[in-house]
PDB file of N, CA, C and O in Angstrom:
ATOM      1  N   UNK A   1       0.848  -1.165   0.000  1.00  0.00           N
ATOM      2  CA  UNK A   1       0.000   0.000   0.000  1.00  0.00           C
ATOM      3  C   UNK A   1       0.897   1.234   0.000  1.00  0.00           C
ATOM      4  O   UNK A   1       1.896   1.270   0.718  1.00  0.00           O
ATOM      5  N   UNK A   2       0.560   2.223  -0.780  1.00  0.00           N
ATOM      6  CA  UNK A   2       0.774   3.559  -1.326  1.00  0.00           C
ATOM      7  C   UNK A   2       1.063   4.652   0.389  1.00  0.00           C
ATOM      8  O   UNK A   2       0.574   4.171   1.411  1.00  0.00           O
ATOM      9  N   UNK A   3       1.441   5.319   0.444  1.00  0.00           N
ATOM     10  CA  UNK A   3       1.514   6.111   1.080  1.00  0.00           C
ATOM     11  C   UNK A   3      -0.410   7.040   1.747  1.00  0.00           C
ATOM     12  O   UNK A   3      -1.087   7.163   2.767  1.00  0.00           O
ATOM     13  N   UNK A   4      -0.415   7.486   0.039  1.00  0.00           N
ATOM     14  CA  UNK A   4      -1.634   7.582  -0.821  1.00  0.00           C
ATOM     15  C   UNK A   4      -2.861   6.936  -0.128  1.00  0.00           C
ATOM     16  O   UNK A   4      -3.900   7.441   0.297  1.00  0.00           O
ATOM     17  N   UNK A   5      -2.438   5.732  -0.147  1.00  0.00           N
ATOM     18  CA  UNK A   5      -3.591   4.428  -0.058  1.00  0.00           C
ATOM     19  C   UNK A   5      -4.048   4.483   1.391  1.00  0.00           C
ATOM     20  O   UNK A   5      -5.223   4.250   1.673  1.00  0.00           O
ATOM     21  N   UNK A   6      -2.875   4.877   2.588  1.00  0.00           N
ATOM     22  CA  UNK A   6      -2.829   4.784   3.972  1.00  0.00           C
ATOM     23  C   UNK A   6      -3.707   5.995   3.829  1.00  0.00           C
ATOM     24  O   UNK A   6      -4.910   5.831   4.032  1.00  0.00           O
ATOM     25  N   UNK A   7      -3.289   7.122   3.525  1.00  0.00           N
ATOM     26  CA  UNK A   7      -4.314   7.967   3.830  1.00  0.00           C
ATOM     27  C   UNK A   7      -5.692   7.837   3.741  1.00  0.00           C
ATOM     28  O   UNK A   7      -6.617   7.934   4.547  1.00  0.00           O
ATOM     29  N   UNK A   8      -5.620   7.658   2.865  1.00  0.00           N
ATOM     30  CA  UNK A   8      -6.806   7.322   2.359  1.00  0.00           C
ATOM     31  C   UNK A   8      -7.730   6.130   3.160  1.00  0.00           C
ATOM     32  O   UNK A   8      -8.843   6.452   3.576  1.00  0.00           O
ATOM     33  N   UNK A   9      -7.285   4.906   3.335  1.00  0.00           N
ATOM     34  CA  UNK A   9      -8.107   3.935   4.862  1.00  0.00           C
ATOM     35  C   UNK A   9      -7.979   4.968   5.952  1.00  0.00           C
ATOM     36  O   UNK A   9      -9.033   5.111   6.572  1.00  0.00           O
ATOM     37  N   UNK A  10      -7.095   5.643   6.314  1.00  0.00           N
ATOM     38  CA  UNK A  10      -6.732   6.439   7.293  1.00  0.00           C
ATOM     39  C   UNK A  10      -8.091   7.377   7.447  1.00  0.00           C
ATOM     40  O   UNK A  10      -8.778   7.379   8.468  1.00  0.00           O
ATOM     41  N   UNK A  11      -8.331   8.068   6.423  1.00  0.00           N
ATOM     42  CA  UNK A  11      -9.554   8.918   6.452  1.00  0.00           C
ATOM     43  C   UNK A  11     -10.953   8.138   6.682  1.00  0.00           C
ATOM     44  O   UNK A  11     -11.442   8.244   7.807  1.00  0.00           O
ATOM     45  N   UNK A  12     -11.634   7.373   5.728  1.00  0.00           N
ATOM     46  CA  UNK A  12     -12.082   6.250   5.588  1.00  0.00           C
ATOM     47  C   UNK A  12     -12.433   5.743   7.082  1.00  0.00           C
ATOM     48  O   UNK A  12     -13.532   6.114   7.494  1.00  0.00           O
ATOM     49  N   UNK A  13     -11.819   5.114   7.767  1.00  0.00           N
ATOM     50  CA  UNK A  13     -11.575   4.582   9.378  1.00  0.00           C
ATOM     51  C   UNK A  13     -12.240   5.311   9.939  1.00  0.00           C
ATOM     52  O   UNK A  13     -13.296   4.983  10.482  1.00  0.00           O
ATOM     53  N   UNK A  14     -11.779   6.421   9.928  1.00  0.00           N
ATOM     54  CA  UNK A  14     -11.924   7.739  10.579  1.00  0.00           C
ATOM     55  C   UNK A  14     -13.493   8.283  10.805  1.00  0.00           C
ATOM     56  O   UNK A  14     -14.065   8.789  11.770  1.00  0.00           O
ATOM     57  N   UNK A  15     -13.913   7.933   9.436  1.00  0.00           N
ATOM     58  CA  UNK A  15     -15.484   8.511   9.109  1.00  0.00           C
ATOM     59  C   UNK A  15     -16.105   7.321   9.207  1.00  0.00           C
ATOM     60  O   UNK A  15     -16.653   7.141   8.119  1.00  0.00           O
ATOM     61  N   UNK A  16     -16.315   6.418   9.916  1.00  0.00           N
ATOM     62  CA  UNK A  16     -16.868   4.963   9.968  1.00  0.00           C
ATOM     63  C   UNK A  16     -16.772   4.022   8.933  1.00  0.00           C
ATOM     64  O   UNK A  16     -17.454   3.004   8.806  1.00  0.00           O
ATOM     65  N   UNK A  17     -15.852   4.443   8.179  1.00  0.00           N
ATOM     66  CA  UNK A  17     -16.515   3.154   6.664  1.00  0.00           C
ATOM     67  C   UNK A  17     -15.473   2.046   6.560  1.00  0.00           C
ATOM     68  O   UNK A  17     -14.298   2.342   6.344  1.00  0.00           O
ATOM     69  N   UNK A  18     -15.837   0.862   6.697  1.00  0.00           N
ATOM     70  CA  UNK A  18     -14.888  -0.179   6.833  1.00  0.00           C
ATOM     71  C   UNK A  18     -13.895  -0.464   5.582  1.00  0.00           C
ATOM     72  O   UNK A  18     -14.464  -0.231   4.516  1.00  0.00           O
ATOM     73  N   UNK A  19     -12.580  -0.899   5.442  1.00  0.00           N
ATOM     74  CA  UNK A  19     -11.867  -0.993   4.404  1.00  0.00           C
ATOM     75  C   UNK A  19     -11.600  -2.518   4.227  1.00  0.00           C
ATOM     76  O   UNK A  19     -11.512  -3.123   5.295  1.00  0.00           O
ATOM     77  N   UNK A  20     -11.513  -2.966   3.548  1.00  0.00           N
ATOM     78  CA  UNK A  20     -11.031  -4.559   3.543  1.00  0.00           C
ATOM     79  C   UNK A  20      -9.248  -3.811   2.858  1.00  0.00           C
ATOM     80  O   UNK A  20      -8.951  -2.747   2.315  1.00  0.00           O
ATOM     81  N   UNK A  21      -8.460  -5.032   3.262  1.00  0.00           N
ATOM     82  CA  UNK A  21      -7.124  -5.331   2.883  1.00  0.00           C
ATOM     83  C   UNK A  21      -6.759  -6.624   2.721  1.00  0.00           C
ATOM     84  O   UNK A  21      -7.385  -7.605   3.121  1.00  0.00           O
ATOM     85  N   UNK A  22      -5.507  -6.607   1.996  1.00  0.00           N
ATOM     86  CA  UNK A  22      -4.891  -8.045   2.061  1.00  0.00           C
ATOM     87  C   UNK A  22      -3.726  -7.666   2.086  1.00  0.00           C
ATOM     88  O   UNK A  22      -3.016  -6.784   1.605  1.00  0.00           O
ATOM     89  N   UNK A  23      -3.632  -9.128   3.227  1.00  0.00           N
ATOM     90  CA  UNK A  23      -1.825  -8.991   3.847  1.00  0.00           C
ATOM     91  C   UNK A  23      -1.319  -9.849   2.807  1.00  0.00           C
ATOM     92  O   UNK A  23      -1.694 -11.001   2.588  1.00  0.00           O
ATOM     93  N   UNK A  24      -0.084  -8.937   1.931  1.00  0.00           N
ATOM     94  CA  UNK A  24       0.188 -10.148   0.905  1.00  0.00           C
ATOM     95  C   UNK A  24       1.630 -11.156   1.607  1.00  0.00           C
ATOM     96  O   UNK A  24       1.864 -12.148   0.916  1.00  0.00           O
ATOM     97  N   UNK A  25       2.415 -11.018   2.658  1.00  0.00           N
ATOM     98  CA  UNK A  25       3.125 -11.452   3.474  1.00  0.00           C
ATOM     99  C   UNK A  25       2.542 -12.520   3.579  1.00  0.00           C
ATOM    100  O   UNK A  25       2.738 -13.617   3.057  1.00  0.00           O
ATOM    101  N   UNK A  26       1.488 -11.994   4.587  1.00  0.00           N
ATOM    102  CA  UNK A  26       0.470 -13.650   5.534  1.00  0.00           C
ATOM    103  C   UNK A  26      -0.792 -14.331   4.881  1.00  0.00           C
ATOM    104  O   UNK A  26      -1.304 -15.331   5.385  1.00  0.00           O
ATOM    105  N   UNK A  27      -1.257 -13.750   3.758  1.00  0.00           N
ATOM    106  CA  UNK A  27      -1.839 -14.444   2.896  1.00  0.00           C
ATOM    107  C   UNK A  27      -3.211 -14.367   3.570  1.00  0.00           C
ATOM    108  O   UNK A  27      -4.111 -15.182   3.370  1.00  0.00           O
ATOM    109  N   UNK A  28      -3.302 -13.118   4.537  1.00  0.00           N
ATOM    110  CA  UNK A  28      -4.920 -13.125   4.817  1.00  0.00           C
ATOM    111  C   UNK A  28      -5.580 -12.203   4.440  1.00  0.00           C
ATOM    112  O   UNK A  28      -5.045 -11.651   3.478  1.00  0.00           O
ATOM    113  N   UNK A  29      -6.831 -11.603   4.846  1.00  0.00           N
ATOM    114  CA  UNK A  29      -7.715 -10.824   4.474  1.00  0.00           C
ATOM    115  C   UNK A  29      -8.504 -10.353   5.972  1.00  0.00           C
ATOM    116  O   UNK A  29      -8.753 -11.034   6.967  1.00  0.00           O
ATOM    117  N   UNK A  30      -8.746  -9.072   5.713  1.00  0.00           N
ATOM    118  CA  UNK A  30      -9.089  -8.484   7.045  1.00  0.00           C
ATOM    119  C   UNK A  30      -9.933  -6.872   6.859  1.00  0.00           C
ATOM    120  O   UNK A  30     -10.015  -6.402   5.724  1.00  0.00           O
ATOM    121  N   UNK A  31     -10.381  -6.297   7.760  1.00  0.00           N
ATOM    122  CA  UNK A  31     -11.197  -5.611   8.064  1.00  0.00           C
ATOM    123  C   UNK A  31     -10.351  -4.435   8.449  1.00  0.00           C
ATOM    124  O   UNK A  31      -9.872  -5.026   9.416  1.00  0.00           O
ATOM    125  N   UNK A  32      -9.825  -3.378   8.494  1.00  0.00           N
ATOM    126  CA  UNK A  32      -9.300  -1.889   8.723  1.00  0.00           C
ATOM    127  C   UNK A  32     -10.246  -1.334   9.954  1.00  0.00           C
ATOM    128  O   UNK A  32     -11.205  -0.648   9.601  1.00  0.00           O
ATOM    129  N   UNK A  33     -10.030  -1.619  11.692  1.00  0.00           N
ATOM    130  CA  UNK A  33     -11.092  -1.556  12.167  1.00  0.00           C
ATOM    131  C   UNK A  33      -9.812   0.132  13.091  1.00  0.00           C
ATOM    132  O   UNK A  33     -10.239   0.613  14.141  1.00  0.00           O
ATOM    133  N   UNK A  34      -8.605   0.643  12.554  1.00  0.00           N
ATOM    134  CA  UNK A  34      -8.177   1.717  12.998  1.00  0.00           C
ATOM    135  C   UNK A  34      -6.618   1.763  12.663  1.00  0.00           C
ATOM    136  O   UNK A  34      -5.985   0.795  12.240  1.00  0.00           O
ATOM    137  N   UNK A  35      -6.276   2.592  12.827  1.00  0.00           N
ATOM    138  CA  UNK A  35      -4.726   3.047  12.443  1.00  0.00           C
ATOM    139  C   UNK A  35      -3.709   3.545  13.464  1.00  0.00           C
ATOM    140  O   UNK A  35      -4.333   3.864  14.476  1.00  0.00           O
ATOM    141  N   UNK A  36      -2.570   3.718  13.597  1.00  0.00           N
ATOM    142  CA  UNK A  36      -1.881   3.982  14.377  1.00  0.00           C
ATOM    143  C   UNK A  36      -0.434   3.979  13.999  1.00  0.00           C
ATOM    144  O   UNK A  36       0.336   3.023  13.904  1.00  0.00           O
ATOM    145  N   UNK A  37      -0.280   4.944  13.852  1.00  0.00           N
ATOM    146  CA  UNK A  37       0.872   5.694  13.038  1.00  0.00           C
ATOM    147  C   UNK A  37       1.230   4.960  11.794  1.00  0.00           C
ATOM    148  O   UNK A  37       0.910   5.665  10.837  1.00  0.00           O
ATOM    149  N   UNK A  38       1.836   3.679  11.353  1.00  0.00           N
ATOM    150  CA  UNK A  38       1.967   3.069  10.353  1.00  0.00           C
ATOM    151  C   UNK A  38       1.913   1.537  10.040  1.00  0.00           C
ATOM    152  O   UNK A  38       2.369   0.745   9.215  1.00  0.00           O
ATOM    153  N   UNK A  39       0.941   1.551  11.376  1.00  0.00           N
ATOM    154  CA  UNK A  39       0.331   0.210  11.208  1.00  0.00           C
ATOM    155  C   UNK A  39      -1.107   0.248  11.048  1.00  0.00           C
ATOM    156  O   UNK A  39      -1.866   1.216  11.095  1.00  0.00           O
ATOM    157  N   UNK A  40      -1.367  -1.079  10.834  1.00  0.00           N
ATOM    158  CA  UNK A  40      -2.580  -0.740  10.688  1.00  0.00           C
ATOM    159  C   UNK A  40      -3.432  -1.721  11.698  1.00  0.00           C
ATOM    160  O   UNK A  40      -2.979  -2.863  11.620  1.00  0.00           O
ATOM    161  N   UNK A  41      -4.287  -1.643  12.419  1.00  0.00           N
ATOM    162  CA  UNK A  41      -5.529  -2.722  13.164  1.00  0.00           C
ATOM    163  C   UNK A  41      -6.520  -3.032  12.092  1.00  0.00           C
ATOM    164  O   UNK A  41      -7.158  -2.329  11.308  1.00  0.00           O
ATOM    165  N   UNK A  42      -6.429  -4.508  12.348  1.00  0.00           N
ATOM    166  CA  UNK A  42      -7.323  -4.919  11.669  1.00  0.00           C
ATOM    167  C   UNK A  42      -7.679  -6.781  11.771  1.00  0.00           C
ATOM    168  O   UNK A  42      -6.903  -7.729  11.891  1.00  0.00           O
ATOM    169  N   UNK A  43      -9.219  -6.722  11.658  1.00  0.00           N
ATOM    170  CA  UNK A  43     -10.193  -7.744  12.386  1.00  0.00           C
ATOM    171  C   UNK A  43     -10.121  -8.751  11.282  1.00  0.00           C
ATOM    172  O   UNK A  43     -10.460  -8.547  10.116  1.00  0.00           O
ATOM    173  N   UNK A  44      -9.635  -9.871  11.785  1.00  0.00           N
ATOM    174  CA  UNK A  44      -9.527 -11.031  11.274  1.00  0.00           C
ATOM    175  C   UNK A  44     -10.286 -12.344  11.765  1.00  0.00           C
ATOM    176  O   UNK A  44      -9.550 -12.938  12.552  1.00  0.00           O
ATOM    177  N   UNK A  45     -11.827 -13.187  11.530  1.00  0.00           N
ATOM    178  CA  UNK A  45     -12.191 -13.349  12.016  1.00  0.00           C
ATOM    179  C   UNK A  45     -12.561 -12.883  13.351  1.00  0.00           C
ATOM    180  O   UNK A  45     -13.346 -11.936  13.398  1.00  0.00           O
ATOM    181  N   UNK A  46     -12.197 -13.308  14.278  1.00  0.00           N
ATOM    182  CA  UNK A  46     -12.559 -13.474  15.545  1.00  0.00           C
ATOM    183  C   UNK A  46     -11.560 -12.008  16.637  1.00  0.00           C
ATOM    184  O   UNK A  46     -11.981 -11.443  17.647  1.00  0.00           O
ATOM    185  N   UNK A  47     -10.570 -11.849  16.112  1.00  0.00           N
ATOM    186  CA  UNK A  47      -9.296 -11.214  16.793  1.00  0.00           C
ATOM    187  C   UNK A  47      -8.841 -10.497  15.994  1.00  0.00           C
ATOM    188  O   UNK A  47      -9.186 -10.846  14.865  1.00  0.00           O
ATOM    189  N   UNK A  48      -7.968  -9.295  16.008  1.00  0.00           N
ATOM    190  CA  UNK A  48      -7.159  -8.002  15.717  1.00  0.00           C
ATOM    191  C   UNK A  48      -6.082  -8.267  15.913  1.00  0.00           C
ATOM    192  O   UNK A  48      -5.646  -8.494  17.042  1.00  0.00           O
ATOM    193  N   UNK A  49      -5.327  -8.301  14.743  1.00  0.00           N
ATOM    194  CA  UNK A  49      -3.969  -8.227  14.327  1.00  0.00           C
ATOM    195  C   UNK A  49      -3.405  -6.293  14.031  1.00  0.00           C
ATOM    196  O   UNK A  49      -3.981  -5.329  13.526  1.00  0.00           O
ATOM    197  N   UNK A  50      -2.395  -6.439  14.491  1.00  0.00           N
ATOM    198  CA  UNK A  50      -1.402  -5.067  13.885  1.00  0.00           C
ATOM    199  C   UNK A  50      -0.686  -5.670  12.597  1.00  0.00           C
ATOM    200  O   UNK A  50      -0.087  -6.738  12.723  1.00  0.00           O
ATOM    201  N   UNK A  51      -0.735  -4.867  11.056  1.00  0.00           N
ATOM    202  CA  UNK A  51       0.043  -5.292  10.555  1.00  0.00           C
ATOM    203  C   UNK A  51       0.605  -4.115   9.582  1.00  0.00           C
ATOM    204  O   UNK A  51      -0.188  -3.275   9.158  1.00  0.00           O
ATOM    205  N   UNK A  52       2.048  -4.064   9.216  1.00  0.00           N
ATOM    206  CA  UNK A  52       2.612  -2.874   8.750  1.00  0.00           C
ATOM    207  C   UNK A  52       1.479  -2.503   7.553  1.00  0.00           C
ATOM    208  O   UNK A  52       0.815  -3.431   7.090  1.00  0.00           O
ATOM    209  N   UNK A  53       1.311  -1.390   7.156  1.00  0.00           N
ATOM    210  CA  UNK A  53       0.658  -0.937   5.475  1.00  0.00           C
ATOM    211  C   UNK A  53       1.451  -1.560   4.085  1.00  0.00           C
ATOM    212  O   UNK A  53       0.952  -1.875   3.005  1.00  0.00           O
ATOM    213  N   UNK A  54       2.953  -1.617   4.558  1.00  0.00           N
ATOM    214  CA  UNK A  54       3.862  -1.598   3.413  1.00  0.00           C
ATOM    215  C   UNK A  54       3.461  -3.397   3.244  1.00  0.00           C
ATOM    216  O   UNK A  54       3.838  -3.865   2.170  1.00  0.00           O
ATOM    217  N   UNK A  55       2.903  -4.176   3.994  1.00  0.00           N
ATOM    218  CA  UNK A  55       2.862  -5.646   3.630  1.00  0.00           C
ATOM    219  C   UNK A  55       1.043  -5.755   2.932  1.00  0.00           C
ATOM    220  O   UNK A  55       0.580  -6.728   2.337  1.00  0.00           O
ATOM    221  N   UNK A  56       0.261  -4.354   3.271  1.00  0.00           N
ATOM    222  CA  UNK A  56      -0.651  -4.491   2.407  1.00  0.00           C
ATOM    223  C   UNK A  56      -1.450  -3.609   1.276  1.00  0.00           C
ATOM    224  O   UNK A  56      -1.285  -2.428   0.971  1.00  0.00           O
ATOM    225  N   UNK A  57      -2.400  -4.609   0.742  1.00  0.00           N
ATOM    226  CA  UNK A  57      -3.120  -4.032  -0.480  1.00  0.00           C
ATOM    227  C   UNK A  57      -4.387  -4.137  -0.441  1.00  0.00           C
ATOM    228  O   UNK A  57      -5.071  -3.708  -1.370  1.00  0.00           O
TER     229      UNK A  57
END
């Protein structure tokens, strides 16, 4: 993910609207449920993972 792109979930988050991503590292898929400096939170099934932006798309 883009610099660009962070902002952008970043804003997004912000105003309630959920983002989907994919961690292309860990091969999952997840929910953008908040941000924090250059990671990102996000709901994977059941539990919330932190995972860098630069590992997703």
């Amino acid at each position: 993910m883009s610099t660009e792109e962070l902002i952008n979930v970043c804003q997004a988050v912000k105003h309630g609207d959920m983002r989907q991503v994919t961690n292309h590292k860990l091969g999952k898929e997840g929910i953008v449920v908040d941000v924090t400096e250059d990671k990102l939170v996000v709901r994977v099934e059941n539990a919330s993972e932190i995972w860098a932006y630069e590992d997703c798309k």
